[in-house]
N, C-alpha and C positions, 0 to 999 in steps of 0.2 A: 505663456502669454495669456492674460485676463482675456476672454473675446465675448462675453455676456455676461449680465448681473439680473436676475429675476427676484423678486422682492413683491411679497403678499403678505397684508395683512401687519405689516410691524411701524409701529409709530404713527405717520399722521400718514404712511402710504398705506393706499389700499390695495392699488397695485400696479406695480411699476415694472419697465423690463429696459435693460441700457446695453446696446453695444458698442462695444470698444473699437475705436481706431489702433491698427496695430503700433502707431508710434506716439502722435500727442492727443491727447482728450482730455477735453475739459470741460470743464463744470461751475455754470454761474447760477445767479438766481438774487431772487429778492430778498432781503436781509430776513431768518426767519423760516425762511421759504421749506429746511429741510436739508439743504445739501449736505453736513456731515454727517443726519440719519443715514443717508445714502452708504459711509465709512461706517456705520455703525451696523447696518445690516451685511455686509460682507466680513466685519469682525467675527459674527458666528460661526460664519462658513471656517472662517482661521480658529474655531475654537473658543471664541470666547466666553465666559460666563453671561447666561440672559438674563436680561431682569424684567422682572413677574409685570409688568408695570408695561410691557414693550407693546402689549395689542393691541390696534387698532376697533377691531373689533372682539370682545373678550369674548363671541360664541365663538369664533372659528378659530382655527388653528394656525401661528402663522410660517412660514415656508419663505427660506433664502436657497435659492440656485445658483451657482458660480460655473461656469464652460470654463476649461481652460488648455489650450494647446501646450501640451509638454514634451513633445517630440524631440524637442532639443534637452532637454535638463537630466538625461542618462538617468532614468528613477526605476527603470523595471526590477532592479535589488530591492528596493525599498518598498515597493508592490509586492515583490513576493516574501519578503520577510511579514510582512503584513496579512499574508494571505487574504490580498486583495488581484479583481482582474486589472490587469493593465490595458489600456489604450490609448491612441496619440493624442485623444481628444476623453478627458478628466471631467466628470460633472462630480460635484460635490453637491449635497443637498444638507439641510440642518432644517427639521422638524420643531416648534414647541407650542405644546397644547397648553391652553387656558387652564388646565389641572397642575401645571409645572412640571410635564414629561420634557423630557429633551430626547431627541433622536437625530442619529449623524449618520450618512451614506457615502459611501466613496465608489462611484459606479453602480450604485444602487446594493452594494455589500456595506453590511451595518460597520460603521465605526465609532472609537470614541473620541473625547476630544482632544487627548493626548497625540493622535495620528491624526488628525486636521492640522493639530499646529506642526506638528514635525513636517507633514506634507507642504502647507500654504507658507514656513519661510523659505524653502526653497522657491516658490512662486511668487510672491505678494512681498514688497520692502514698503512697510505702508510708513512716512512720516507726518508724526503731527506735530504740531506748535509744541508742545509743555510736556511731550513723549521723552521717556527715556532712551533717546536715540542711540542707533546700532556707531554711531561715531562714537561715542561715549566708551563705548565696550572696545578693551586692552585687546580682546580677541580680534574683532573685528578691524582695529587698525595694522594688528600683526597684517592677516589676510590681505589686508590692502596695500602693504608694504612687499610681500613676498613677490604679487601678483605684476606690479611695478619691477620688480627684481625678475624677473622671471626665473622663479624656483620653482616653480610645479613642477617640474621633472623630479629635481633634488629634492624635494620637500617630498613628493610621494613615497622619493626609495629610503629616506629618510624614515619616515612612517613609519612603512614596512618593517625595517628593523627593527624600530622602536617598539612597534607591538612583538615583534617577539620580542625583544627584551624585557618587554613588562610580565610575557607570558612565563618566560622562565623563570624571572626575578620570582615571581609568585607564585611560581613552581617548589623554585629555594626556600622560599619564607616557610612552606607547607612542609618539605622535608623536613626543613632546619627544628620545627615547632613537634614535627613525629617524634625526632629525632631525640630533643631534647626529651618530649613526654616516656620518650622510649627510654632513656638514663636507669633509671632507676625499674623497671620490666627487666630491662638488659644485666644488668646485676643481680638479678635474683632469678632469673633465668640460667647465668652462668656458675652464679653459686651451685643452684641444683643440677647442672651438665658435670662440675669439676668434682662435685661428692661422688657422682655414679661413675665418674673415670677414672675417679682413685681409687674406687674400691676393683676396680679391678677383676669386677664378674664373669664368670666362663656360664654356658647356657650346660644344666643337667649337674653342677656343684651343688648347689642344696642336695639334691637326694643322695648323693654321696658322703655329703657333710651328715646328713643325718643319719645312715646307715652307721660310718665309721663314729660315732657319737655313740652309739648304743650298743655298740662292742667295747668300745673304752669302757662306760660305765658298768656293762657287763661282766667284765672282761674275769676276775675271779672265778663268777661261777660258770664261763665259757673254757673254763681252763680245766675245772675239776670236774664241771660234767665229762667235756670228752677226753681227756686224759683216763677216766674211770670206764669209758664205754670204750676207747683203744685195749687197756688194758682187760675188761671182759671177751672184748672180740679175739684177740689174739696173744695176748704177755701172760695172764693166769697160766698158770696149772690146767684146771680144768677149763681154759678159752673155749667160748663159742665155734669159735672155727676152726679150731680143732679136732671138737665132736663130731662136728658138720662133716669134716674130711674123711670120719672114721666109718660114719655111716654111708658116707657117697663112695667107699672102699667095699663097702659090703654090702652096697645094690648094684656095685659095677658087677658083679658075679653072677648076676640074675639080668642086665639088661639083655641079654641077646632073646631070650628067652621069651617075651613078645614088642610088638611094637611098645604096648601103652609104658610097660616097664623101662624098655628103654626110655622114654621123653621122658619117665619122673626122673631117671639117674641123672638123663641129662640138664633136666631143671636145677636138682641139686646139683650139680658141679658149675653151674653158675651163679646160685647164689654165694655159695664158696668166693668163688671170685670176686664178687660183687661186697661182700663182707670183708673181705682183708683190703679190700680200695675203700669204705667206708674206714675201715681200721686205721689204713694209715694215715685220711685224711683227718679224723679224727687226732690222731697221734703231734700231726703235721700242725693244727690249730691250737691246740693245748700246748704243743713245745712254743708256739710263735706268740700265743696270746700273753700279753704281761698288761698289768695296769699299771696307768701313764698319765701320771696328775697333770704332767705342764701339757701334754698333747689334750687330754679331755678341754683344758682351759685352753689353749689357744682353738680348738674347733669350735667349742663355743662360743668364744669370741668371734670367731667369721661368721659361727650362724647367728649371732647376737645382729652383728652388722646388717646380713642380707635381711632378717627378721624385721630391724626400725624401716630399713628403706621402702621396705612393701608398706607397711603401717604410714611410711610418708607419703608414698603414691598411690593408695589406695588398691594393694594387686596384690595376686599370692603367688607370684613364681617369678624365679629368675627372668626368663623371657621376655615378661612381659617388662620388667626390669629395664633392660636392653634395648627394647620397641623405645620405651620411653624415652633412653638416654638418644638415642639414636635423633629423636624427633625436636629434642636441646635442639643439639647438635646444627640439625637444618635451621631452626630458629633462629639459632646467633650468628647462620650464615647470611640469614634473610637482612640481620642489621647490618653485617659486615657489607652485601648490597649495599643498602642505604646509605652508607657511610661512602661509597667510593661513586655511587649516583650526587652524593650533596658532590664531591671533591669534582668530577667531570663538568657539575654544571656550573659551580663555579669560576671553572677555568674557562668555559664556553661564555659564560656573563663577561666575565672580565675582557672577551677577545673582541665581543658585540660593543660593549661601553668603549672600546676604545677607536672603535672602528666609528660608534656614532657620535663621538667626540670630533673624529677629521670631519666627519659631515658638517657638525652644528656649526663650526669654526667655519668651512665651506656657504655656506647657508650666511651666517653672520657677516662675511667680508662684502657678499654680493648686496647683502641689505643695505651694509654703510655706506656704498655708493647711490642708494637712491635721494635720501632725505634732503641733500643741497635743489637738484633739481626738481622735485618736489615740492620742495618749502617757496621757491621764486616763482612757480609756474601757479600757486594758492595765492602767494603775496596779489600776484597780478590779476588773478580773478576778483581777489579780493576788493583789490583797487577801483575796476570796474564798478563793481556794485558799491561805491562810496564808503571804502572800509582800509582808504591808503593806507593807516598809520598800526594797521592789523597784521600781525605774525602767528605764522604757525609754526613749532619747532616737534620735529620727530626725534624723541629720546629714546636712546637705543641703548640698556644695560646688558653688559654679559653676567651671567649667574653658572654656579656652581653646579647646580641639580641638572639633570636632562628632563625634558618636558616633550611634549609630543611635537614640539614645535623647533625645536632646539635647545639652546642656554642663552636666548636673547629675550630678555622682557623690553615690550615697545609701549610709548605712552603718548598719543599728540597731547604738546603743549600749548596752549595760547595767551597770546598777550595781545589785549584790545587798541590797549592805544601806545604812542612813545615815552619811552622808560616804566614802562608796568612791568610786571615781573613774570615768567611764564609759568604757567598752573595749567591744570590739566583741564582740558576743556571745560567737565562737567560744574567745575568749579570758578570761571569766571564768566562764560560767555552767557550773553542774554538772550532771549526767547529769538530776538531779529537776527542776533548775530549768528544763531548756533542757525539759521535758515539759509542764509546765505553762506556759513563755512559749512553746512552738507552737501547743498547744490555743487557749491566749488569742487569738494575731494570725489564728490561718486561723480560729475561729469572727468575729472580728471580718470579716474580709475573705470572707466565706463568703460574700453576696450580689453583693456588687462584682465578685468576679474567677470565673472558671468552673474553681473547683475537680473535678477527678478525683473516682474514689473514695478517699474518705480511710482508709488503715490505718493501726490505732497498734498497735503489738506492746508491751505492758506499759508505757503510759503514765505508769499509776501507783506504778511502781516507787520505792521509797522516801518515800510520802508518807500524810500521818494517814490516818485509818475518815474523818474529818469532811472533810478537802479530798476525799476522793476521793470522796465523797456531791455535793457541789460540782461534780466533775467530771464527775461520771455525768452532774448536770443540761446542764450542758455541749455534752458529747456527744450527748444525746439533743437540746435545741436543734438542734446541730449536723446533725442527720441528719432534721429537716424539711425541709433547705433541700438535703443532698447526702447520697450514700449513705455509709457510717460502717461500718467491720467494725474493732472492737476485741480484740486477745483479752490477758485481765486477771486475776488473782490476787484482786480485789477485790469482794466483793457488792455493795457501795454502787455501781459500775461496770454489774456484770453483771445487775443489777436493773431495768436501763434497757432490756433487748434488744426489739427485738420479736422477734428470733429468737435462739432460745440452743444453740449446742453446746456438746458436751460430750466434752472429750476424754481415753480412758481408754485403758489396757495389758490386754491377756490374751493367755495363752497358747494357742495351737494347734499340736501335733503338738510339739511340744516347741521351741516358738521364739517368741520374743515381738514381738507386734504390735501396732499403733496402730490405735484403732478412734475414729469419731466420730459421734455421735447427737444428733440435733434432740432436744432435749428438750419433754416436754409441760409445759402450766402446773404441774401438780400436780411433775412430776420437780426443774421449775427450785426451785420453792419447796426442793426437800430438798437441790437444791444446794445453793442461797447456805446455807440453814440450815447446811453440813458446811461451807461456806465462812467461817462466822461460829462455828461451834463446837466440830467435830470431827465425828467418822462416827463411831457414829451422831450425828444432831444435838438437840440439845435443843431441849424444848418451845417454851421461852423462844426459845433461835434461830431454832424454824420460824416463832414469831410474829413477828417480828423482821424476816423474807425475807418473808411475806406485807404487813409495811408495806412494808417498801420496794419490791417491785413495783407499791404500790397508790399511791404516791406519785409 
């Protein structure tokens, strides 16, 4: 709820301050006088763009204040997403300096003008004459359809799902899109895992492989060397260990004889020993050694193999080999994930969509019984205010796609007079008509949906003394149920106030200024009287303003 408007320094005010009646207030004045500056300086406060052109005086600065009780409108989320302080009572401020600074406040924390307007529509439903009104908007007739339906429950757990739905859908998009980029990674990835699995590596092969490679190639002179040093050690005639044995025969005769003699005997009877085990293994390698063309070439060939693979992966051993293949391995388990994360969320989409399919269908059936009594209960407003031959038709399609709203596109159609054809509002109704079909649907929808403060800036522009008696009633309905700040050209309107300004021109110091005054009861009566007859007002007029405030 609007409950003050402060205004310094902008247009032809120098400085004005207006408090609101919590349900109708309104606002007259002398043609001229300023009243829709008054809508143009709380535009700011909603964000609006200024224009350089706006000061009254171009030394000072000028400054729009707005109070606004928001105790009811559940906003502390949107406070703190904002990292703004919240409290029940909201002062908005909007600074602009004669340099062309602009400055926004929302409890005295700077804002921009992005979060004024997101704040002030929640607050402020401001209509004007030749405004591209919130009727207009496909969304805004949904909302006022559901609100008549009473889906707010269904409509919230509806949501709900839907944002998850959307969240995993776009979850899926982002796998599905890895996934694909991932194709061809994944292929070349599993190429180089299935090379290093085929070949079949044992960790400590190379040095074996290379060992036994260098005894094949050897392998001739591994034969006839120790075959020739077998046969010196022990096959000659005169063999090494032979002599050795003759000598260790003929210092056995002497070891007793002292200690030291004994240890050399017995050195020599171990190298004895020691030389016929060299002999036979000698013997042993020379008998086994043979050279082996297809074995040199097939061990090459595996060292060939393990030799490219290092030179592929940049490594010089087996192991590390292995590390590598090992690390594929986890890699194309990391896709095979992916792959069975896309299939789970899938199935999880599919259970969500089908679940917000019995919703929308839910949702849709309760909307289609609202439009019949809807459309009779507008006719009849309509009628009132001299627009018998006026229809409104609510078109209700079902659509294919899910939306946040359901699979129902809604459109008000209108048809002005009998046999016109129905179009969508924006596109037949005229400045008076689209004034009188808004009053009609937001006082209809006034309890259902949680209307703002509703402003009309000359609602009754172009229409009879008798509709717009019709509409004051209206209005004044209207503003039991929300607050209402109208400003009007009409008595039959401005007879309904519980609080009335009154906006006039005078001069000071030789410049002309916008002044605005609460009027007392006795003041409002000479109003509407100069409203209904001229200034001064006739008798017959002031009588005329005393019924109609008494009505």
């Amino acid at each position: 709820m609007l409950k003050r408007l402060h205004i310094r320094n902008y247009a032809l005010i120098d400085r004005v301050e207006i408090d609101f009646s919590e349900r109708l207030t309104i606002i007259t004045g002398e043609t001229g006088a300023g009243k829709s500056i008054l809508l143009g300086a709380l535009g700011l406060v909603m964000g609006d763009r200024a224009d350089t052109k706006i000061f009254y005086n171009d030394a000072e600065k000028c400054v729009v204040e707005a109070w606004f009780d928001v105790a009811k409108y559940d906003l502390r989320e949107f406070f703190d997403e904002n990292e703004l302080e919240y409290e029940d009572e909201v002062v908005i401020r909007r600074e602009l300096s004669p340099a062309g600074k602009s400055r926004a406040f929302v409890n005295d924390t700077p804002a921009n003008n992005q979060v004024l307007r997101r704040l002030t529509e929640a607050l402020v439903d401001l209509h004007q004459q030749f405004d591209v009104l919130d009727i207009h908007n496909v969304n805004f007739q949904l909302r006022m359809l559901d609100a008549l339906a009473d889906n707010a429950a269904l409509l919230a757990e509806y949501r709900r799902g839907y944002r998850q739905y959307q969240a995993d859908s776009r979850q899926l998009a982002d796998l599905l899109e890895r996934s694909a980029n991932a194709g061809k990674e994944m292929d070349f990835l599993r190429f180089q895992y299935n090379e290093l699995r085929q070949a079949e590596l044992a960790e400590g092969e190379q040095e074996e492989l290379e060992n036994e490679l260098a005894r094949l190639t050897n392998a001739e002179d591994i034969k006839r060397t120790y075959g020739a040093a077998a046969n010196y050690l022990i096959e000659s005639e005169q063999n090494v260990v032979g002599q050795l044995q003759e000598i260790a025969r003929s210092m056995n005769a002497t070891r007793k004889v002292s200690g030291e003699l004994g240890e050399l005997s017995a050195r020599l009877d171990t190298l004895v020993i020691d030389l016929q085990d060299i002999a036979k293994d000698c013997a042993r390698i020379s008998e086994h050694t043979e050279h082996d063309p297809a074995r040199i070439a097939e061990v090459q060939e595996r060292l060939n193999t393990v030799y490219k693979l290092q030179k592929k992966h940049g490594v010089g051993t087996v192991a590390e080999l292995l590390q590598i293949q090992d690390e594929l391995e986890q890699r194309l388990g990391g896709f095979t994930d992916l792959g069975d994360q896309i299939s789970r969320l899938e199935r999880s989409i599919a259970a969500q969509e089908h679940a917000l399919r019995g919703q929308a269908r839910l949702l849709g059936e309760r909307r289609r019984i609202v439009p019949k009594p809807f459309e009779e209960k507008v006719h009849a407003m309509l009628t009132q205010l001299s627009m018998p031959h006026a229809r409104i038709k609510v078109d209700i399609q079902e659509t294919e796609a899910l939306t946040p709203t359901g699979t129902d596109e809604v459109q008000f159609l209108f048809a002005s007079n009998v046999g016109s054809r129905f179009l969508p509002i924006r596109d037949v109704a005229s400045g008076g008509e689209l004034s009188r079909l808004t009053l009609c649907i937001k006082s209809l929808v006034a309890d259902a949906i949680p209307l703002p403060t509703l402003i009309f800036d000359e609602i009754d522009t172009g229409i009879s003394g008798d509709v717009s008696l019709k509409m004051g009633l209206i209005l004044r309905e209207l503003s039991d149920r929300h607050q209402v700040v109208s400003i009007t050209h009409t008595p039959q309107i401005a007879a309904r106030a519980d609080k009335h300004y009154f906006a006039y021109k005078q001069v000071e110091n030789g410049r002309t200024i916008t002044q605005l005054r609460a009027l007392t009861p006795d003041e409002r009566v000479r109003a509407l009287g100069v409203m209904l007859s001229g200034n001064p007002p006739s008798e017959s007029a002031l009588a005329t303003a005393r019924e109609l405030m008494q009505q």
